[in-house]
MOPAC internal coordinates of N, CA, C and O (Angstrom, degrees):
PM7 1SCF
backbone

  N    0.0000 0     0.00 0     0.00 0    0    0    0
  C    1.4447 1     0.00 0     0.00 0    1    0    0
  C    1.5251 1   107.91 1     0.00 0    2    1    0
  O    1.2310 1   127.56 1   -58.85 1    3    2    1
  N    1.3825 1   103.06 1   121.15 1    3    2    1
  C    1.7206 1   108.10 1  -165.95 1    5    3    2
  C    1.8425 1    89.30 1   -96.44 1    6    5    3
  O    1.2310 1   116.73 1   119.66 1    7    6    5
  N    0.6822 1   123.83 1   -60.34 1    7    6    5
  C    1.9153 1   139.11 1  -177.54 1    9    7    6
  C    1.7328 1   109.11 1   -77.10 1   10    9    7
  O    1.2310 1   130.70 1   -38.00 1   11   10    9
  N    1.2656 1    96.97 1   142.00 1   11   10    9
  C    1.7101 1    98.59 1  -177.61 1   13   11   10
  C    1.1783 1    85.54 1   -87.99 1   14   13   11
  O    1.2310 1   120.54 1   -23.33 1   15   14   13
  N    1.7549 1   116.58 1   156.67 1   15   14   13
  C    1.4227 1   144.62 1   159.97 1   17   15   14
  C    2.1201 1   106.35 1   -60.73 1   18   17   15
  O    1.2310 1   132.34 1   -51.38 1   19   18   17
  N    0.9752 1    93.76 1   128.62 1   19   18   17
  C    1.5725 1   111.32 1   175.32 1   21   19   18
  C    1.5439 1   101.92 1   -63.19 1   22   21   19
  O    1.2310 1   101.73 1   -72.52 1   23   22   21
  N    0.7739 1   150.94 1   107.48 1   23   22   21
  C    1.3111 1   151.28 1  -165.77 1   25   23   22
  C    1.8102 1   110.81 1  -105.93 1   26   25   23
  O    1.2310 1   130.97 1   150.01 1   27   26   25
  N    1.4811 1    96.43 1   -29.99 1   27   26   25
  C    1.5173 1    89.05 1   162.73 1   29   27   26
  C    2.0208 1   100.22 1   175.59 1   30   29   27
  O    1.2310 1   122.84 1   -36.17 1   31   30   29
  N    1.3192 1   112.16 1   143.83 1   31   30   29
  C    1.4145 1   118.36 1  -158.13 1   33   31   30
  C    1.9467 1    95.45 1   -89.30 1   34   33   31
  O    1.2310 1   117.19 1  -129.21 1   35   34   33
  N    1.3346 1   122.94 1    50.79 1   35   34   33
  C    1.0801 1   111.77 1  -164.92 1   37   35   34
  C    1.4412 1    91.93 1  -171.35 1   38   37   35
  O    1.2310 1   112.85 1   -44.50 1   39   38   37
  N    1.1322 1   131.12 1   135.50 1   39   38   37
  C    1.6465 1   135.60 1   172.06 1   41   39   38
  C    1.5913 1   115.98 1   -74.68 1   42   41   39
  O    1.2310 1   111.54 1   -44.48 1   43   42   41
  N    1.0818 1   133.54 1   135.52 1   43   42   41
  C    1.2913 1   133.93 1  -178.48 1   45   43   42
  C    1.7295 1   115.27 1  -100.75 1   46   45   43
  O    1.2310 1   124.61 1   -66.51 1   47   46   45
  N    1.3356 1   108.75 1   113.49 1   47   46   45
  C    1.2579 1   118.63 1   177.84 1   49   47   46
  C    1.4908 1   122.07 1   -66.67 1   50   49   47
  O    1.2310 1   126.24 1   -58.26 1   51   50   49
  N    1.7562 1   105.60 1   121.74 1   51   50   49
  C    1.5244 1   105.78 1  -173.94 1   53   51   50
  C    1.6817 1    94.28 1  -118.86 1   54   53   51
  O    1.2310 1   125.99 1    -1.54 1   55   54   53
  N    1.5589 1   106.09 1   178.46 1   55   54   53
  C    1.0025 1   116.08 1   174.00 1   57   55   54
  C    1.9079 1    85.18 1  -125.90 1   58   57   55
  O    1.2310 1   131.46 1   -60.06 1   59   58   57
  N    1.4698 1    95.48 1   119.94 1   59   58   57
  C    1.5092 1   111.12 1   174.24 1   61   59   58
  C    1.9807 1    98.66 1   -99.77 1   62   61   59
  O    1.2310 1   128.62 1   -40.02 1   63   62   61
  N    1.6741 1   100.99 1   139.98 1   63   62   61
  C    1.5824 1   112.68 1   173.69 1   65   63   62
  C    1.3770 1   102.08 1  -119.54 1   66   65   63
  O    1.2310 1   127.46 1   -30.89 1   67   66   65
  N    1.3649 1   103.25 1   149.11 1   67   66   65
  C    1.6671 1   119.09 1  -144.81 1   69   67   66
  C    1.7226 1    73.35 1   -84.46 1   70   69   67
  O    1.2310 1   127.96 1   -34.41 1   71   70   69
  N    1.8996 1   102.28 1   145.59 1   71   70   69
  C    1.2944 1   107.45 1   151.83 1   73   71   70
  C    1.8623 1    92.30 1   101.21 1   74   73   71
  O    1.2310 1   126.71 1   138.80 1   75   74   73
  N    1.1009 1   104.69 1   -41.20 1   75   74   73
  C    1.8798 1   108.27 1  -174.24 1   77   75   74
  C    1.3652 1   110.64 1   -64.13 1   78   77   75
  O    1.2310 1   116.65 1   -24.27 1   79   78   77
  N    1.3198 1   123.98 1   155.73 1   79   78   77
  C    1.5523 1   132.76 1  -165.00 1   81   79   78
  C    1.5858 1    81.35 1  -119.11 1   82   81   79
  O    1.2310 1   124.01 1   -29.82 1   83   82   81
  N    1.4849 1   109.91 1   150.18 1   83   82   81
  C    1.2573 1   127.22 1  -179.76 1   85   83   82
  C    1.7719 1   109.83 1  -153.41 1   86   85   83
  O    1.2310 1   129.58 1   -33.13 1   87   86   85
  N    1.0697 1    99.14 1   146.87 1   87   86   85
  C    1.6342 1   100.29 1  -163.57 1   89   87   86
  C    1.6900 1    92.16 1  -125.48 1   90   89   87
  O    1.2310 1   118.05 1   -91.65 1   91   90   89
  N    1.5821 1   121.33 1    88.35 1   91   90   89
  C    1.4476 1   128.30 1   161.44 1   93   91   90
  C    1.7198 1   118.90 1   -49.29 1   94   93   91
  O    1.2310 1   119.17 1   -50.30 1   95   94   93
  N    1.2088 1   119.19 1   129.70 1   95   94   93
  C    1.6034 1   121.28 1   178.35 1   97   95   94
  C    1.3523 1   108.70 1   -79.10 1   98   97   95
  O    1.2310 1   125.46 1   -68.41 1   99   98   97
  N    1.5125 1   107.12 1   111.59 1   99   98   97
  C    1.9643 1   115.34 1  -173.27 1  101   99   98
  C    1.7668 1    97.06 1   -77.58 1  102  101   99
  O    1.2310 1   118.81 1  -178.76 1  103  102  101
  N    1.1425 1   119.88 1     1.24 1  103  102  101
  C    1.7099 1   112.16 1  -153.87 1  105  103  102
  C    1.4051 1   122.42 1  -118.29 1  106  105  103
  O    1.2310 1   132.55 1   178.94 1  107  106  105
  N    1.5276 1    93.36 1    -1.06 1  107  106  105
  C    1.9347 1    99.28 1  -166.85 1  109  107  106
  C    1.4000 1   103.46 1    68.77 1  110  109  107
  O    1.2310 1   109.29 1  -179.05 1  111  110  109
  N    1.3468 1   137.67 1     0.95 1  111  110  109
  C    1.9540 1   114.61 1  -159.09 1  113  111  110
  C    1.4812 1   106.65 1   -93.24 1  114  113  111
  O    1.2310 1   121.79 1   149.33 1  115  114  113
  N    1.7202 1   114.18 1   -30.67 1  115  114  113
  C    0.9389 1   120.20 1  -162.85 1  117  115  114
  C    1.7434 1   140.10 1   -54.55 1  118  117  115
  O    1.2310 1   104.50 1   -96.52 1  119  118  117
  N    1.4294 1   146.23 1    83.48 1  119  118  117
  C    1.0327 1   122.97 1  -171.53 1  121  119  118
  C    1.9261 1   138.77 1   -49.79 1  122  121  119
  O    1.2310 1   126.58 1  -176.48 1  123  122  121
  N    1.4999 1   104.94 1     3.52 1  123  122  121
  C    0.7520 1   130.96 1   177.72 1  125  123  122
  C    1.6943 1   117.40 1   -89.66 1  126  125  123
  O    1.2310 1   112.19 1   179.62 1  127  126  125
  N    1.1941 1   132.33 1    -0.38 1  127  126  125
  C    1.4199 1   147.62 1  -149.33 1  129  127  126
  C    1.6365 1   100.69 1   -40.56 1  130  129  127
  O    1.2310 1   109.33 1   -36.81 1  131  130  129
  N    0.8568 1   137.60 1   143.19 1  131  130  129
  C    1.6344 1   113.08 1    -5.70 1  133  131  130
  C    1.3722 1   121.84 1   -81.24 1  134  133  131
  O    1.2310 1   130.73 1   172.35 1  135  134  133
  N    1.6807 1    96.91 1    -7.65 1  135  134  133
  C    1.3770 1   115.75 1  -156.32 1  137  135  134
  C    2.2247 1    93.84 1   -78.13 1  138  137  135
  O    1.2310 1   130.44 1   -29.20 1  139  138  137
  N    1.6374 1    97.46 1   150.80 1  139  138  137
  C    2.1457 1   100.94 1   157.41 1  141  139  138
  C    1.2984 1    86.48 1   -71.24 1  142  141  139
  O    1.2310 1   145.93 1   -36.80 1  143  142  141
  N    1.7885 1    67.17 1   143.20 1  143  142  141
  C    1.7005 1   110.74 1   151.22 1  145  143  142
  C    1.3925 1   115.84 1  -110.40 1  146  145  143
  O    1.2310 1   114.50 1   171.91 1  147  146  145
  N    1.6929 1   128.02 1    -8.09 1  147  146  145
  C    1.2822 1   115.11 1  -130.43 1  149  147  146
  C    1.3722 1   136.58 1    95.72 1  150  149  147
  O    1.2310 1   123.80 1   163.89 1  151  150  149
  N    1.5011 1   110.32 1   -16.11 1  151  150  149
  C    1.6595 1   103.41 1  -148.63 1  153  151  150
  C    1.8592 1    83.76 1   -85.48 1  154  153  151
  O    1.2310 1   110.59 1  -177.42 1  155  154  153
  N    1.1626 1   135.29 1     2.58 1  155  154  153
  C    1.2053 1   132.69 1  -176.72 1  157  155  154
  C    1.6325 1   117.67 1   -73.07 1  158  157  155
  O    1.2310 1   121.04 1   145.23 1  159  158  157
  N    1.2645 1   115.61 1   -34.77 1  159  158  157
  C    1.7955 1   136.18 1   178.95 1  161  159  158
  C    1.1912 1    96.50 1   -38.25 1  162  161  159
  O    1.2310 1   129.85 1   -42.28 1  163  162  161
  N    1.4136 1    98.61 1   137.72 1  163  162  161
  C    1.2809 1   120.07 1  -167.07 1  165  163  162
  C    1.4467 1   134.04 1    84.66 1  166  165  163
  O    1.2310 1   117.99 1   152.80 1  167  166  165
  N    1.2994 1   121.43 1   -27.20 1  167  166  165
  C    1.0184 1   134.11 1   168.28 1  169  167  166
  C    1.9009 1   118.96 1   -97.40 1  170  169  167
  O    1.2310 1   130.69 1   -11.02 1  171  170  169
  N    1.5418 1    96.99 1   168.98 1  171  170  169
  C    1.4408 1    98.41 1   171.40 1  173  171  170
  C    1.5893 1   128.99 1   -60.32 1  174  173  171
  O    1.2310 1   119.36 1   154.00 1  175  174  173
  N    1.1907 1   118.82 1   -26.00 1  175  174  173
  C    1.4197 1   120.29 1   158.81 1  177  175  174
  C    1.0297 1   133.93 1   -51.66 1  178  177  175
  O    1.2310 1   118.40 1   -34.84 1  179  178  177
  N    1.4976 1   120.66 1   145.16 1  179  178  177
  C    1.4189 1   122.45 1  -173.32 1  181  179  178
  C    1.6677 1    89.30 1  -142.37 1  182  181  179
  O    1.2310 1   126.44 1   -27.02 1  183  182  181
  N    1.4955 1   105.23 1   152.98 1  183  182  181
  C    1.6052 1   112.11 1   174.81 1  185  183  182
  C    1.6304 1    96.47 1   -57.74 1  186  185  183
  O    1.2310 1   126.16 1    -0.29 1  187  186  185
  N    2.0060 1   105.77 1   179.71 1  187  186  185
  C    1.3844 1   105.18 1   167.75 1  189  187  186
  C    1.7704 1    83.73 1  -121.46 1  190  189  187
  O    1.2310 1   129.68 1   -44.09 1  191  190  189
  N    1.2955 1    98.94 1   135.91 1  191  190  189
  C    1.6094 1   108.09 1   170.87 1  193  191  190
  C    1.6265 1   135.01 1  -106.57 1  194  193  191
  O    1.2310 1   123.02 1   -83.13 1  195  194  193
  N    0.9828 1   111.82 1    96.87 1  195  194  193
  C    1.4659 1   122.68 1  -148.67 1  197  195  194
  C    1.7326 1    99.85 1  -113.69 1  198  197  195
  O    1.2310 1   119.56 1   -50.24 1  199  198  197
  N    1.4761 1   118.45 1   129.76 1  199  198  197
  C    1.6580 1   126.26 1   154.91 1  201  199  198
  C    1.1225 1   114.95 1   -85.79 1  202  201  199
  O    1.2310 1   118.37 1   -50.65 1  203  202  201
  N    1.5267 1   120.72 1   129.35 1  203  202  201
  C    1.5277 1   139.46 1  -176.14 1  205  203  202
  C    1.4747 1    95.06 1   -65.41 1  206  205  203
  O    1.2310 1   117.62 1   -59.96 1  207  206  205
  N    1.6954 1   122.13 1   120.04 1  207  206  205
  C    0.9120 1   125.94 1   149.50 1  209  207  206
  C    1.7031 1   132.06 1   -57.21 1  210  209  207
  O    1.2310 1   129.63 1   150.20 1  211  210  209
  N    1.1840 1    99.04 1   -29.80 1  211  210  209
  C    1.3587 1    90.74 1  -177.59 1  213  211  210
  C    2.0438 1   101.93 1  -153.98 1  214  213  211
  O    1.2310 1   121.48 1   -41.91 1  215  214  213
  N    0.8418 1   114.78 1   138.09 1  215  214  213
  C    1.5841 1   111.80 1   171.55 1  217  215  214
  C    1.3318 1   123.91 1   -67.57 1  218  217  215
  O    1.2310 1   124.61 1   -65.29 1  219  218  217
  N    1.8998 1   108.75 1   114.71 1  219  218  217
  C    1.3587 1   109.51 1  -163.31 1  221  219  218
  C    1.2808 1   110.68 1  -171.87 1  222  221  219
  O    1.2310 1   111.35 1   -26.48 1  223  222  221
  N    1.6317 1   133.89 1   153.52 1  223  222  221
  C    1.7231 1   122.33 1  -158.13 1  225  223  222
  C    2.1329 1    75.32 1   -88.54 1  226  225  223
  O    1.2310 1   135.50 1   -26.58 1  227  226  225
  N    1.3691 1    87.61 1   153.42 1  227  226  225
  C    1.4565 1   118.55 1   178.64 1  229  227  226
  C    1.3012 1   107.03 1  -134.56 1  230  229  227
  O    1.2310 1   116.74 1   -42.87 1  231  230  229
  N    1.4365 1   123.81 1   137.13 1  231  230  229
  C    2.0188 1   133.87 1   145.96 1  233  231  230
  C    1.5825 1    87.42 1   -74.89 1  234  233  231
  O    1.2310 1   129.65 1   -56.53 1  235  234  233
  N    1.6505 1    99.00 1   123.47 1  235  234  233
  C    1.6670 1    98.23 1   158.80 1  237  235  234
  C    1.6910 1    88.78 1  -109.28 1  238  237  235
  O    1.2310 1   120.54 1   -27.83 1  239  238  237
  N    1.8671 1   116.57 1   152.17 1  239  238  237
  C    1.4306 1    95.22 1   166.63 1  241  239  238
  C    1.3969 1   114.91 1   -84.32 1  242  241  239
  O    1.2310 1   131.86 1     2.80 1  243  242  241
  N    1.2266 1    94.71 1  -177.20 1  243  242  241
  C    1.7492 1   110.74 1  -177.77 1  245  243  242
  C    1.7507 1    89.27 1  -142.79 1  246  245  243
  O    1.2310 1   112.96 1  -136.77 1  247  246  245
  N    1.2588 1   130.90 1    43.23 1  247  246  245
  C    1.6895 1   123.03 1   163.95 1  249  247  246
  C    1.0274 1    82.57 1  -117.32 1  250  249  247
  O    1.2310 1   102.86 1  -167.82 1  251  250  249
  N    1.2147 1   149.04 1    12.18 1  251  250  249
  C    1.6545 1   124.78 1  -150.18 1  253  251  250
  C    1.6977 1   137.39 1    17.07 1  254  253  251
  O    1.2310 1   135.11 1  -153.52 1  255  254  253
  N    1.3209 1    88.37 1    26.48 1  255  254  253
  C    2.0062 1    92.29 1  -165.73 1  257  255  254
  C    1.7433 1    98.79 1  -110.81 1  258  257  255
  O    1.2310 1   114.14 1  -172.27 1  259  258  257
  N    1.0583 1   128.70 1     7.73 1  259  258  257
  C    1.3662 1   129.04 1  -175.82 1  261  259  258
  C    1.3526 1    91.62 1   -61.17 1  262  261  259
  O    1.2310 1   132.06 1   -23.52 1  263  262  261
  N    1.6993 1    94.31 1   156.48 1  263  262  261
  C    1.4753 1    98.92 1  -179.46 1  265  263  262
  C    2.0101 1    85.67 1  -113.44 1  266  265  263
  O    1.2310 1   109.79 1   174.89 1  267  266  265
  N    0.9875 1   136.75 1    -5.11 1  267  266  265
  C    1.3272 1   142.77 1   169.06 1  269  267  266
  C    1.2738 1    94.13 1   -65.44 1  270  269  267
  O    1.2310 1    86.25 1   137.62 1  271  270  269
  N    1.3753 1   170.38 1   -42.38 1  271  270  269
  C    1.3894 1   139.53 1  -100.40 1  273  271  270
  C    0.7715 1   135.95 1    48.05 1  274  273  271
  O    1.2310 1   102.84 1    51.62 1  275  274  273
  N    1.5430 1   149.08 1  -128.38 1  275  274  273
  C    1.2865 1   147.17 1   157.74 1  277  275  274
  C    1.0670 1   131.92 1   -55.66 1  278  277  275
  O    1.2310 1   119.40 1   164.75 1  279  278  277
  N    1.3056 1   118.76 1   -15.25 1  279  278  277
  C    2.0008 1   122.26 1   152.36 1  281  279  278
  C    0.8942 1   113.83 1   -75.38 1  282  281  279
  O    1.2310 1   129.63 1   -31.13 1  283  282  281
  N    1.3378 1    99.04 1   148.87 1  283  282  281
  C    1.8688 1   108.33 1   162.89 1  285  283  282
  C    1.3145 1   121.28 1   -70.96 1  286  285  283
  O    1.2310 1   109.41 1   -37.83 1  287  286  285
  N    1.1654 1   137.46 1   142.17 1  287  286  285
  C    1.7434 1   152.56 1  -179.42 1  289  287  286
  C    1.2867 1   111.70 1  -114.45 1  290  289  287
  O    1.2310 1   127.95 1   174.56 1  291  290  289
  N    1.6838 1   102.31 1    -5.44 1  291  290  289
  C    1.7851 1   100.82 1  -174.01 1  293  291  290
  C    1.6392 1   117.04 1    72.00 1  294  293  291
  O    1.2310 1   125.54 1  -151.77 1  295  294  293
  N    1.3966 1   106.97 1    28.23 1  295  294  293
  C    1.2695 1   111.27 1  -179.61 1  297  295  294
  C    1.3943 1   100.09 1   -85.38 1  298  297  295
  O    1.2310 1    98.43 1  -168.67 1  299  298  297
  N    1.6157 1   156.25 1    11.33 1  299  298  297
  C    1.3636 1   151.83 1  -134.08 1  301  299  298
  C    1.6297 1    67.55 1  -138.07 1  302  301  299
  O    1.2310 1   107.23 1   143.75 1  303  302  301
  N    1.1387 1   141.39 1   -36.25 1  303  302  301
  C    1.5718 1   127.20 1  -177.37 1  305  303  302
  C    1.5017 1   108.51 1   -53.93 1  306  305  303
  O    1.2310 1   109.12 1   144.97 1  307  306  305
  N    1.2694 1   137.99 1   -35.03 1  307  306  305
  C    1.1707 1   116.47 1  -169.85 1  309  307  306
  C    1.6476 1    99.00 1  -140.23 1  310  309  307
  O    1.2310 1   126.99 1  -149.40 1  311  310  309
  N    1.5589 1   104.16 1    30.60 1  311  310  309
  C    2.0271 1    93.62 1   131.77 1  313  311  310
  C    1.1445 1   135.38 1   -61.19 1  314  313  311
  O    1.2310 1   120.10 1   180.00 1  315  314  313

């Protein structure tokens, strides 16, 4: 799998807590979205693992096409 799976054309609203480690799904596989599960093994993907700077509601995407990383940019608008 050269391209991550679209997992959903819409960003999913979290509430991030300052200080917490969070492991974003780079792959579309995850049933957990936005967050890994794992479902990546085996493949070249690896989660991206990021600590919440500060406690606060976040869009993480779930198109995987952000050019932000783990925010949304609103790039799922013109899949």
């Amino acid at each position: 799998m050269d391209l991550p799976k679209v997992a959903a054309k819409s960003p999913a609203k979290v509430e991030l807590e300052k200080g917490k480690k969070y492991a974003w799904c780079t792959c579309g596989l995850s049933d957990k979205q936005p967050f890994c599960n794992g479902a990546h093994k085996g493949s070249d993907f690896k989660p991206m693992v990021f600590v919440a700077e500060e406690s606060k509601t976040a869009h993480l995407c779930q198109c995987k096409a952000s050019k932000n990383g783990c925010y949304c940019d609103g790039t799922h608008k013109n899949l």
